[in-house]
NUVEX-924303 format. One record per residue: residue in one letter; chain; x, y negated, z of N, C-alpha, C, O, CB in turn. Coordinates in nm, 4 decimals, m for minus. Glycine has a CB too. Layout:
(site "a"; "A"; (X; Y; Z); (X; Y; Z); (X; Y; Z); (X; Y; Z); (X; Y; Z))
...
REM end
This chain:
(site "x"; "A"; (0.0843; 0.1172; 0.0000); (0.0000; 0.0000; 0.0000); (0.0894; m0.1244; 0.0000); (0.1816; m0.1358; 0.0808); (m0.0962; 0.0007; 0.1222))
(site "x"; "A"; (0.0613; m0.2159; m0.0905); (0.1800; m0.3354; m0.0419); (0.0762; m0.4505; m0.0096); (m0.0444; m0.4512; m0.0341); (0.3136; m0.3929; m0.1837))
(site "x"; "A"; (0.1658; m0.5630; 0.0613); (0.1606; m0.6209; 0.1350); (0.1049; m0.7741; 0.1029); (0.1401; m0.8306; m0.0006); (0.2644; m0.5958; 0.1802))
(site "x"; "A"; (0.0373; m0.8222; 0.1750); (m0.0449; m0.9314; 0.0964); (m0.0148; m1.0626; 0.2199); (m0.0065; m1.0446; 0.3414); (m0.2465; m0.8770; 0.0669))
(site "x"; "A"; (m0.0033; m1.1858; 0.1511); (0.0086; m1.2532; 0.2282); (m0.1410; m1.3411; 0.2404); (m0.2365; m1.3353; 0.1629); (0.1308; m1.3119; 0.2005))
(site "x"; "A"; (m0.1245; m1.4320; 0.3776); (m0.2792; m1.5230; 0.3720); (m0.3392; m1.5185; 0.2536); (m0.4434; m1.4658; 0.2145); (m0.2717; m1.6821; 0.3970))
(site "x"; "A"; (m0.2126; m1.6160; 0.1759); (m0.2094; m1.7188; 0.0585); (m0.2702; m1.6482; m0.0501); (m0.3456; m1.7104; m0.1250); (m0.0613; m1.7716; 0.0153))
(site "x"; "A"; (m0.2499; m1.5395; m0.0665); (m0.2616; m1.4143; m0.1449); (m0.4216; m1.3525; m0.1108); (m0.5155; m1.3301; m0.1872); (m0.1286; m1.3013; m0.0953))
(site "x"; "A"; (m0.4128; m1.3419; m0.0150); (m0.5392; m1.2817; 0.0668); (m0.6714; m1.3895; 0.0437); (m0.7895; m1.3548; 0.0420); (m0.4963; m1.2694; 0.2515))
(site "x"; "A"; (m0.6233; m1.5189; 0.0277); (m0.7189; m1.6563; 0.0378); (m0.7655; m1.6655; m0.1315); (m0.8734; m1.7052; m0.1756); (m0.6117; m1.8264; 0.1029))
(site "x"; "A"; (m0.6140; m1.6015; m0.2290); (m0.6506; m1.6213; m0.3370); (m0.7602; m1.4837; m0.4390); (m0.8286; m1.4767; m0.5411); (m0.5138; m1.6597; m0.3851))
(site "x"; "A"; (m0.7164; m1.4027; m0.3321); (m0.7872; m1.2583; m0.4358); (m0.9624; m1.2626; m0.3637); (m1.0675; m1.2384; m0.4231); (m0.6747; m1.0383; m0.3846))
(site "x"; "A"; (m0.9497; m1.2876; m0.2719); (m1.0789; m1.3328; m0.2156); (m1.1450; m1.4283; m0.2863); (m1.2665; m1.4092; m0.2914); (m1.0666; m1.3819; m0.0909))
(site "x"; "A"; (m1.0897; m1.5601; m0.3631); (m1.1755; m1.5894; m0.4077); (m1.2103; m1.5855; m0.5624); (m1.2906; m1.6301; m0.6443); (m1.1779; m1.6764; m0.3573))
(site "x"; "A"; (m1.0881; m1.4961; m0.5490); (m1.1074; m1.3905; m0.7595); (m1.2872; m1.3122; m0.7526); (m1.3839; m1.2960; m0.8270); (m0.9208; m1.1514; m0.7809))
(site "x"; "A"; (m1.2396; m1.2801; m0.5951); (m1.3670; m1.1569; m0.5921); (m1.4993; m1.2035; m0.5642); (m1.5983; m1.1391; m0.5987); (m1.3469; m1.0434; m0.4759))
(site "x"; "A"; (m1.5067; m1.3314; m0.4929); (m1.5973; m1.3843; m0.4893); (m1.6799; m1.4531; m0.6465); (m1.7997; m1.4745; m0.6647); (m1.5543; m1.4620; m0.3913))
(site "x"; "A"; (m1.5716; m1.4729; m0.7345); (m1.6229; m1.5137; m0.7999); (m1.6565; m1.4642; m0.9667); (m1.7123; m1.5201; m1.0612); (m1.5755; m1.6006; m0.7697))
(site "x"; "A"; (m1.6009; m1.3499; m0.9500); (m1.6493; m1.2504; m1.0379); (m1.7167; m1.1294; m0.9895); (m1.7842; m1.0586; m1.0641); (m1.5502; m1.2110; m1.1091))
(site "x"; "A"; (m1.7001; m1.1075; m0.8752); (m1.8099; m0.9707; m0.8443); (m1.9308; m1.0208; m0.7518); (m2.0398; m0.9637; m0.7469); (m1.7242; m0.8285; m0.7483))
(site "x"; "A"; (m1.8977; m1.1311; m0.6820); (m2.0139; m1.1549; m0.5552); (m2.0794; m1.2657; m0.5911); (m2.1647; m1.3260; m0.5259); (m1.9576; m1.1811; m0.3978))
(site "x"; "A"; (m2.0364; m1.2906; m0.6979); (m2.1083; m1.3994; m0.7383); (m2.0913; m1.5713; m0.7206); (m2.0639; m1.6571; m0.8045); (m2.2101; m1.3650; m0.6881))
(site "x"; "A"; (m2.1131; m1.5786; m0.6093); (m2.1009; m1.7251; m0.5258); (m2.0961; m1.6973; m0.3876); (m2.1532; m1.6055; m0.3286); (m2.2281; m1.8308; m0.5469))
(site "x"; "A"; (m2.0031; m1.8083; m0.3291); (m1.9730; m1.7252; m0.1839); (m2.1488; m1.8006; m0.0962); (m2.2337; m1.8870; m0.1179); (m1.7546; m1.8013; m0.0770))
(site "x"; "A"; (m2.1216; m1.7148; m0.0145); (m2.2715; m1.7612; 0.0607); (m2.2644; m1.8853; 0.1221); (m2.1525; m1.9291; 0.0955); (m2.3226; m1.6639; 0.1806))
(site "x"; "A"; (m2.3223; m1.9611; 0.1870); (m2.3139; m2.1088; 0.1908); (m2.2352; m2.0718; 0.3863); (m2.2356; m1.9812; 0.4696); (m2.5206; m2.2204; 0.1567))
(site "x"; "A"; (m2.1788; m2.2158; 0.3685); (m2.0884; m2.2029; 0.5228); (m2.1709; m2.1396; 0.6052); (m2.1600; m2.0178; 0.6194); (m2.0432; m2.3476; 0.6055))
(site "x"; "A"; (m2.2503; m2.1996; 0.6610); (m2.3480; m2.1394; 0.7858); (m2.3955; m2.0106; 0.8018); (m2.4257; m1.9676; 0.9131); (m2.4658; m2.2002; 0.7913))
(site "x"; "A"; (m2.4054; m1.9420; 0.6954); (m2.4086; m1.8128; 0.6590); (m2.3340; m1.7326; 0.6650); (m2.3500; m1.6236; 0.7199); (m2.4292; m1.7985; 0.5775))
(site "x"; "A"; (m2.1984; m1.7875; 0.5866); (m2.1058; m1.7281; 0.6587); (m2.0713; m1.7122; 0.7924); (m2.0734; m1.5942; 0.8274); (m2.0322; m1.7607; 0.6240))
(site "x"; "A"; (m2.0290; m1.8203; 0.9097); (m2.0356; m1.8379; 0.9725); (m2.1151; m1.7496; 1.1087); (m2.0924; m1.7381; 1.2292); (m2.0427; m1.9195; 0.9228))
(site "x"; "A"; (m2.2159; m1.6990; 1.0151); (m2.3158; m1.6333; 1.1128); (m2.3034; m1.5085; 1.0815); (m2.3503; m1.4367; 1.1698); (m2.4623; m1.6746; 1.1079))
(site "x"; "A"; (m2.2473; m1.4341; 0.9666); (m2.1772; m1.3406; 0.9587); (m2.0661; m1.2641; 0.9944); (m2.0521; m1.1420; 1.0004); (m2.1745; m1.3485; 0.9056))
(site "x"; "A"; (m1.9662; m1.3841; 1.0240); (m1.8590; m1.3603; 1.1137); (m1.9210; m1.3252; 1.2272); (m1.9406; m1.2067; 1.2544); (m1.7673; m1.4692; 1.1337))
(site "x"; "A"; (m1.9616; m1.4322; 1.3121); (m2.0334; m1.3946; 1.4406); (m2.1081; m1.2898; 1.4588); (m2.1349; m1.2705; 1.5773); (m2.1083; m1.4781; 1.4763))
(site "x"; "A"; (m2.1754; m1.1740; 1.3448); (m2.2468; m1.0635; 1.3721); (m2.0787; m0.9674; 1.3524); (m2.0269; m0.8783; 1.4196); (m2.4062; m1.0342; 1.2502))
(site "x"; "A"; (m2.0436; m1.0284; 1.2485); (m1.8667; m0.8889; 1.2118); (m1.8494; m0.8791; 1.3926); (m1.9121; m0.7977; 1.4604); (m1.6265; m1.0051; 1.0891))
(site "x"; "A"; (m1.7778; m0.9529; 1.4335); (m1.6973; m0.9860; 1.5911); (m1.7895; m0.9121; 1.6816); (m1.7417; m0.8502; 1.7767); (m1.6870; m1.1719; 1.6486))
(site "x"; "A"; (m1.9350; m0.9136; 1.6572); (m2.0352; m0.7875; 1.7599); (m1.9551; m0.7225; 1.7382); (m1.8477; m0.7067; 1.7963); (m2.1902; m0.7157; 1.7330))
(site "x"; "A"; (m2.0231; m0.6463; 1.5964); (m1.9607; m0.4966; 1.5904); (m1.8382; m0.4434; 1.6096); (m1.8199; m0.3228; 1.6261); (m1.9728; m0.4516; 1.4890))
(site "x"; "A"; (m1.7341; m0.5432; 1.6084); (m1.6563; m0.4920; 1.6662); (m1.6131; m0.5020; 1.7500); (m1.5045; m0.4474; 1.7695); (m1.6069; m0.4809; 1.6362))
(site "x"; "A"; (m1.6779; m0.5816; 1.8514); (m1.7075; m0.5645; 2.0135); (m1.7852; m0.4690; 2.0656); (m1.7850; m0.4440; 2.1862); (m1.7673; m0.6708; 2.0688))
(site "x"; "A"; (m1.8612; m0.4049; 1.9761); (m1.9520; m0.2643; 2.0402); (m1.8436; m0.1704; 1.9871); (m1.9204; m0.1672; 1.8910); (m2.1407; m0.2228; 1.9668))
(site "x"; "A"; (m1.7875; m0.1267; 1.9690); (m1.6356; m0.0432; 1.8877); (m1.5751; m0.0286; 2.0072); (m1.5693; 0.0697; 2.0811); (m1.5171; m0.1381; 1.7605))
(site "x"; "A"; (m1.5125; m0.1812; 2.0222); (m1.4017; m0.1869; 2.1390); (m1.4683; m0.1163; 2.2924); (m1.4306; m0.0213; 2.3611); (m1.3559; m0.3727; 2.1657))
(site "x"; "A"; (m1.6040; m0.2306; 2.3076); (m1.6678; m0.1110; 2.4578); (m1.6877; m0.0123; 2.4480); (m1.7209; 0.0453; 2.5517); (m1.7866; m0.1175; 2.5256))
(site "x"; "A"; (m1.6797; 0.0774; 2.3064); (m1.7020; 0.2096; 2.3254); (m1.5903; 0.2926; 2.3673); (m1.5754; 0.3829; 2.4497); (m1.7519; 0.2575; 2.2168))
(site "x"; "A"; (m1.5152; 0.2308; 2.2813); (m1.3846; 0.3468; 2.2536); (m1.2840; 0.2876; 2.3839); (m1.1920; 0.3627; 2.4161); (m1.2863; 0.3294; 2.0544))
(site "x"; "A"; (m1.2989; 0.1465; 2.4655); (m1.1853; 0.1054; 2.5549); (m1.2447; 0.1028; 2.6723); (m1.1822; 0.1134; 2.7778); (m1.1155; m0.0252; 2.5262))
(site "x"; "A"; (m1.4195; 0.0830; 2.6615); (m1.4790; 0.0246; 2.7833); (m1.5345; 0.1691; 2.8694); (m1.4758; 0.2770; 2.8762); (m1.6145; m0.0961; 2.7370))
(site "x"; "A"; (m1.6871; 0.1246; 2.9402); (m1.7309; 0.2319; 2.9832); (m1.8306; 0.3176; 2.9222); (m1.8613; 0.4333; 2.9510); (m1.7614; 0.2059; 3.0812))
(site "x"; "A"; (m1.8819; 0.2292; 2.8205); (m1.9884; 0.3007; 2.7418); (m1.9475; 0.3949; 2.6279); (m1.8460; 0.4010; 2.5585); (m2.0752; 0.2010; 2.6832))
(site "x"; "A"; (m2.0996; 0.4905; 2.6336); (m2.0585; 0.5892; 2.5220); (m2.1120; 0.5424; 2.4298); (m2.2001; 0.4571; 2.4188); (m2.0896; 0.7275; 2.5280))
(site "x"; "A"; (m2.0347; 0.6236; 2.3337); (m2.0867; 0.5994; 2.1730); (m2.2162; 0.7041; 2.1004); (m2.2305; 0.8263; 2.0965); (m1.9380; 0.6283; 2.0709))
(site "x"; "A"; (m2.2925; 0.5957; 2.0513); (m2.4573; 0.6144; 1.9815); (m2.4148; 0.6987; 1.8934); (m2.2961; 0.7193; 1.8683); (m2.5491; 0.4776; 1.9038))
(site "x"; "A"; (m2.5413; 0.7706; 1.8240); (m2.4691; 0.8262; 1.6652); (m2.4372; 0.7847; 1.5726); (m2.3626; 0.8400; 1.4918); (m2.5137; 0.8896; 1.5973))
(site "x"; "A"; (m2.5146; 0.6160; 1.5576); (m2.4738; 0.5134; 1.4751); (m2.3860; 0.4461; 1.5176); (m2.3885; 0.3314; 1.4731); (m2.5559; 0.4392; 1.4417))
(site "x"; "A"; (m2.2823; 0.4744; 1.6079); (m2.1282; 0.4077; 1.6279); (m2.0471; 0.5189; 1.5540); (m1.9436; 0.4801; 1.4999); (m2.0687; 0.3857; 1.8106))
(site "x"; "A"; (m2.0732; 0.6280; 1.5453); (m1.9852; 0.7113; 1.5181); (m1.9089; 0.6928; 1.4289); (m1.7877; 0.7144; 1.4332); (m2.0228; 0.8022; 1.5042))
(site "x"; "A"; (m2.0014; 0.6300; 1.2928); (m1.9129; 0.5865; 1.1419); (m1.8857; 0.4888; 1.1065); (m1.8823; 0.4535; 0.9887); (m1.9545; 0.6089; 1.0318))
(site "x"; "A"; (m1.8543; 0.4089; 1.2243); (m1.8213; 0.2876; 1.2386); (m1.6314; 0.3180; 1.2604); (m1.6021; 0.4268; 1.3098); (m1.9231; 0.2140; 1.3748))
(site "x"; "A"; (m1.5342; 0.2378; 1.2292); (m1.4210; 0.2122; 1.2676); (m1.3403; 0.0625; 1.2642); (m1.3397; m0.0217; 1.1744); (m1.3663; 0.2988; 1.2045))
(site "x"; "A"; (m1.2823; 0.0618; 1.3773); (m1.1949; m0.0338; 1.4070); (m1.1356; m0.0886; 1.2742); (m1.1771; m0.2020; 1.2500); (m1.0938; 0.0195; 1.5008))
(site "x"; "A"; (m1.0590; m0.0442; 1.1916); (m0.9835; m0.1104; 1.1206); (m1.0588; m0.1907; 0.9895); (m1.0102; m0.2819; 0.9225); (m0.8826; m0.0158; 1.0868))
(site "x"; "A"; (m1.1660; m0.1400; 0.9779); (m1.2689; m0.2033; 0.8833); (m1.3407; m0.3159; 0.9252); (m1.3553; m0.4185; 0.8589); (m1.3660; m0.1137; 0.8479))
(site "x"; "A"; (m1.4022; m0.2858; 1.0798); (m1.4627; m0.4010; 1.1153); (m1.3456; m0.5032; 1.1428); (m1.3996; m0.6132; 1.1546); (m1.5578; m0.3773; 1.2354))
(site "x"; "A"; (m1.2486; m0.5120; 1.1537); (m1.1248; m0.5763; 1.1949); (m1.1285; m0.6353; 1.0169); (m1.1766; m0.7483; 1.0082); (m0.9716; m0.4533; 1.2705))
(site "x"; "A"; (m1.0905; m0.5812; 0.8998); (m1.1370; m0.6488; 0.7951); (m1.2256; m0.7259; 0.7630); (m1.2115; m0.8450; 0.7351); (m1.1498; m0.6000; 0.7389))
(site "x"; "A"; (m1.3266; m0.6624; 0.7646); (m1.4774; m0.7624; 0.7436); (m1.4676; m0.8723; 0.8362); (m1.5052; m0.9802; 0.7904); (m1.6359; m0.6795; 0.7840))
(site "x"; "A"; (m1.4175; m0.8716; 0.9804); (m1.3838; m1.0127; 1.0165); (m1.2510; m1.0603; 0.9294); (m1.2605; m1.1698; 0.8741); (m1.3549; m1.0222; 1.1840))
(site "x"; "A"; (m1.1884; m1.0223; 0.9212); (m1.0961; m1.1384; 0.8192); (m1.1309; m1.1911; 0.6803); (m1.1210; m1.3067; 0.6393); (m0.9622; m1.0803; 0.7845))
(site "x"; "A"; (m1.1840; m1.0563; 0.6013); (m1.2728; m1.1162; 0.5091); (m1.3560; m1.2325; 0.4965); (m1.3140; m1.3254; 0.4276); (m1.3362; m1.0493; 0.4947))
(site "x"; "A"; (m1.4416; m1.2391; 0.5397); (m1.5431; m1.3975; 0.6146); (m1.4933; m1.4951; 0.6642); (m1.5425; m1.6056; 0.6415); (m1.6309; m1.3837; 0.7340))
(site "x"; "A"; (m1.3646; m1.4782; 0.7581); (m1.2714; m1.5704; 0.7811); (m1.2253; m1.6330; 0.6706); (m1.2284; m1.7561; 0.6703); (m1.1757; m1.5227; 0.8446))
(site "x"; "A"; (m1.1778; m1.5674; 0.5645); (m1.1121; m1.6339; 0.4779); (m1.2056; m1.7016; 0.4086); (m1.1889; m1.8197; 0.3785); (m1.0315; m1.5614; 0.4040))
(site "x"; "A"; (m1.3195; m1.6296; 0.3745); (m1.3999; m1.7176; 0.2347); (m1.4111; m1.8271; 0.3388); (m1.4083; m1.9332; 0.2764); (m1.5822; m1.6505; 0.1447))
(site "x"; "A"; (m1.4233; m1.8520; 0.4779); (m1.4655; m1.9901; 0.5248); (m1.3731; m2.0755; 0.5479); (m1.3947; m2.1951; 0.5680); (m1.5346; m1.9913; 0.6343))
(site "x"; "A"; (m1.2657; m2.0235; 0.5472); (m1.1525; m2.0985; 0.5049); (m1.1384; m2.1400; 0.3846); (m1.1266; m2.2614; 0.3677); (m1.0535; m2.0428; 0.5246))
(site "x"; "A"; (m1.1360; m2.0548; 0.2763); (m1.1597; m2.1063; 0.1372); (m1.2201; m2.1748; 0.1197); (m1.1691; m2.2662; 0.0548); (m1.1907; m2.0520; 0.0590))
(site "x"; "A"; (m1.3567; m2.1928; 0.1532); (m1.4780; m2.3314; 0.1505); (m1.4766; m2.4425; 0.1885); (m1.5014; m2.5480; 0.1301); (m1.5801; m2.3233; 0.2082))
(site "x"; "A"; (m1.4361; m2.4126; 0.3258); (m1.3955; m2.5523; 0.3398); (m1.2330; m2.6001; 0.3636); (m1.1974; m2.6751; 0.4545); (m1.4757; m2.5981; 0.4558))
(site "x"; "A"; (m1.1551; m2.5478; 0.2751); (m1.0230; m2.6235; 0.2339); (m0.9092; m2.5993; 0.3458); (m0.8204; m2.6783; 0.3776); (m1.0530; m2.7930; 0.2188))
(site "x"; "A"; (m0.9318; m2.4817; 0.3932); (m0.8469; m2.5017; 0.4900); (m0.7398; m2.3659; 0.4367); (m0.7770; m2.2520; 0.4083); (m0.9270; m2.4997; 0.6535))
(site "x"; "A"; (m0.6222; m2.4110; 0.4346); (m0.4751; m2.3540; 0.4044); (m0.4482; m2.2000; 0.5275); (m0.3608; m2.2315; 0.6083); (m0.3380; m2.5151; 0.4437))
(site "x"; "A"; (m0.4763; m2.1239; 0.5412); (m0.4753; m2.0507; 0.6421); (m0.2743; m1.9977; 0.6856); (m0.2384; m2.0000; 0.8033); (m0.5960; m1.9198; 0.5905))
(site "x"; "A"; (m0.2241; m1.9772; 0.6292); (m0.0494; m1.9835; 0.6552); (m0.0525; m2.1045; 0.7263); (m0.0532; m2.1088; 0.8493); (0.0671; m1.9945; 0.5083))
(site "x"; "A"; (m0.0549; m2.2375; 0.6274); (m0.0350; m2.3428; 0.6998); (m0.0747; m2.3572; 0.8581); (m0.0072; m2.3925; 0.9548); (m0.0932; m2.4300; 0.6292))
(site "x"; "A"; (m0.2477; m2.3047; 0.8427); (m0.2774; m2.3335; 0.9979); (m0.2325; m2.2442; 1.1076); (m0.2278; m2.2868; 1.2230); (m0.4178; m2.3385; 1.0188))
(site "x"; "A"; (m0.1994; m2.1232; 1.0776); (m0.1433; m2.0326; 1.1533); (m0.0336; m2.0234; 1.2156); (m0.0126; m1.9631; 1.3209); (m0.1420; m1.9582; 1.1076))
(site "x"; "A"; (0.0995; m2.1331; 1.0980); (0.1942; m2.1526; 1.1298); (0.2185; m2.2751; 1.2610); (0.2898; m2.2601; 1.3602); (0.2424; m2.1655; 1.0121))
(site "x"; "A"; (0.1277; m2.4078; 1.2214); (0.0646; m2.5027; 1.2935); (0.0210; m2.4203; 1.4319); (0.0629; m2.4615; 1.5401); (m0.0588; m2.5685; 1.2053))
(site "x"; "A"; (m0.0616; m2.3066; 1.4250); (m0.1229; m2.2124; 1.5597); (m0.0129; m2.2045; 1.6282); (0.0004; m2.2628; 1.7358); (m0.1858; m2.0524; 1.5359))
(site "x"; "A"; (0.1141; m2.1036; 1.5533); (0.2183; m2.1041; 1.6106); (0.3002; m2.2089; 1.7186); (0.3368; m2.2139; 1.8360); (0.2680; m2.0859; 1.5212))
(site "x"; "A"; (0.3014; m2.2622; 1.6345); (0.3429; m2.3887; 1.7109); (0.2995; m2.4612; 1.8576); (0.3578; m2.4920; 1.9615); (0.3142; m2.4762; 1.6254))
(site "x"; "A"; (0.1913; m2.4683; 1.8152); (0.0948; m2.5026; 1.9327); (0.1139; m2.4462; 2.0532); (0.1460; m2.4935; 2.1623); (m0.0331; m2.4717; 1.9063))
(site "x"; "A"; (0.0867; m2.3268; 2.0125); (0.1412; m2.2351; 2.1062); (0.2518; m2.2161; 2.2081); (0.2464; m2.2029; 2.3304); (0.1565; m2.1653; 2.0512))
(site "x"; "A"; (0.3582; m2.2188; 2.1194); (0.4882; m2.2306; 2.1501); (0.5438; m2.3368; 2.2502); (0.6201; m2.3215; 2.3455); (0.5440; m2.2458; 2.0370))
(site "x"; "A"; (0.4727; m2.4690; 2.1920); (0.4984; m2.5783; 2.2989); (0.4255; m2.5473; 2.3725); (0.4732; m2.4984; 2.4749); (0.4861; m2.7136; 2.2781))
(site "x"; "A"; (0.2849; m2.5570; 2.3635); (0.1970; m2.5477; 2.5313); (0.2380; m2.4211; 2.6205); (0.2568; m2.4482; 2.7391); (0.0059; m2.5251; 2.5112))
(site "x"; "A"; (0.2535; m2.2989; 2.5861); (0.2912; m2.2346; 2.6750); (0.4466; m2.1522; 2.7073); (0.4853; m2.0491; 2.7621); (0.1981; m2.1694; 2.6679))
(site "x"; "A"; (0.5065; m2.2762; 2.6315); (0.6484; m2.1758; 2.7045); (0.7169; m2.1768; 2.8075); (0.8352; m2.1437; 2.7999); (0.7526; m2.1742; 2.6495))
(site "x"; "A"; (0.6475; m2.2232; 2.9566); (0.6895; m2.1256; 3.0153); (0.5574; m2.0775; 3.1570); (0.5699; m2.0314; 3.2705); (0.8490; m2.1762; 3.0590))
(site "x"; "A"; (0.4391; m2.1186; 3.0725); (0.3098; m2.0417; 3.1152); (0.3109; m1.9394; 3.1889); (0.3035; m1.9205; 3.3104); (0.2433; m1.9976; 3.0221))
(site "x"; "A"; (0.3257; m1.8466; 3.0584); (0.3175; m1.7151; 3.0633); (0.4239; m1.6428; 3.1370); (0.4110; m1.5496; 3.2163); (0.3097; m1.6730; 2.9412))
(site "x"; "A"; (0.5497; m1.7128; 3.0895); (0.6595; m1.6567; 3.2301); (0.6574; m1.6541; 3.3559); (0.7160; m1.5747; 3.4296); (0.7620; m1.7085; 3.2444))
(site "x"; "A"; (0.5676; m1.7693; 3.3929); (0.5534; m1.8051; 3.5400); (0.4111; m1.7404; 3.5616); (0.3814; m1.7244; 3.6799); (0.5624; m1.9805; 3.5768))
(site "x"; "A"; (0.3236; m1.7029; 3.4738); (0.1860; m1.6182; 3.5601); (0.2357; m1.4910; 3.6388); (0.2856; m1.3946; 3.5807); (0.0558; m1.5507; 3.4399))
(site "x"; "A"; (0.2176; m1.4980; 3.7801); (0.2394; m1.3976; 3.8402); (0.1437; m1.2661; 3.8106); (0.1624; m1.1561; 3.8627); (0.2401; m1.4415; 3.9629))
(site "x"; "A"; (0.0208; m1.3027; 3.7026); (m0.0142; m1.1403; 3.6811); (0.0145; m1.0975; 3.5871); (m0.0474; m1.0056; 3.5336); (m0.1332; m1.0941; 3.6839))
(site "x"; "A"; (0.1136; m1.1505; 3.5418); (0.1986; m1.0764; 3.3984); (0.3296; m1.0023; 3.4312); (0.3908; m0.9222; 3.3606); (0.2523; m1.2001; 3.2795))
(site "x"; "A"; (0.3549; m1.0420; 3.5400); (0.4539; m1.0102; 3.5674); (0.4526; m0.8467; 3.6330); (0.3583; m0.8032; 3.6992); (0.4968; m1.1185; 3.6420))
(site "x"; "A"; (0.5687; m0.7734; 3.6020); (0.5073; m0.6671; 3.6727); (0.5114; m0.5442; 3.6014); (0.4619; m0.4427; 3.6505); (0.3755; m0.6969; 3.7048))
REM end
């Protein structure tokens, strides 16, 4: 399998959107799609990490797909509304980096 970057990922997404899916669905839609993807794969995670068991309709469900379909949707809403996803990630990075370096060293429940 090779390896795809955002940029790449931002661009074949919207090859596919726009020859197989037609037109991407309008923001809010999206939006509210993501937010149903992130359930399901929050009913995944309590099954398989938490205390609950799994239905028969969890069964053919898996992690690494619903983990797609949220990035999928991520991106077209990134694509829509103009946002560079490397760029912002790298920017994430960052953020990060300054606000918590030395946070996390000093939380005493990490430690350990």
């Amino acid at each position: 399998m090779q390896e795809i970057t955002l940029h790449e990922a931002q661009q074949k997404a919207d090859e596919w959107i726009k020859t197989i899916g037609v037109r991407y669905f309008s923001e809010l839609t999206n939006m509210t799609i993501l937010t149903e993807e992130v359930g399901e794969l929050a009913r995944i995670m309590a099954r398989t990490y938490g205390d609950q068991s799994f239905k028969k309709s969890d069964l053919e469900k898996n992690l690494p797909d619903e983990m797609a379909d949220i990035l999928w949707v991520l991106i077209c809403l990134a694509n829509q509304t103009g946002v560079n996803l490397t760029e912002a990630l790298h920017n994430n990075f960052e953020k990060k980096t300054n606000r918590d370096a030395n946070r996390h060293l000093e939380n005493e429940k990490l430690k350990g």
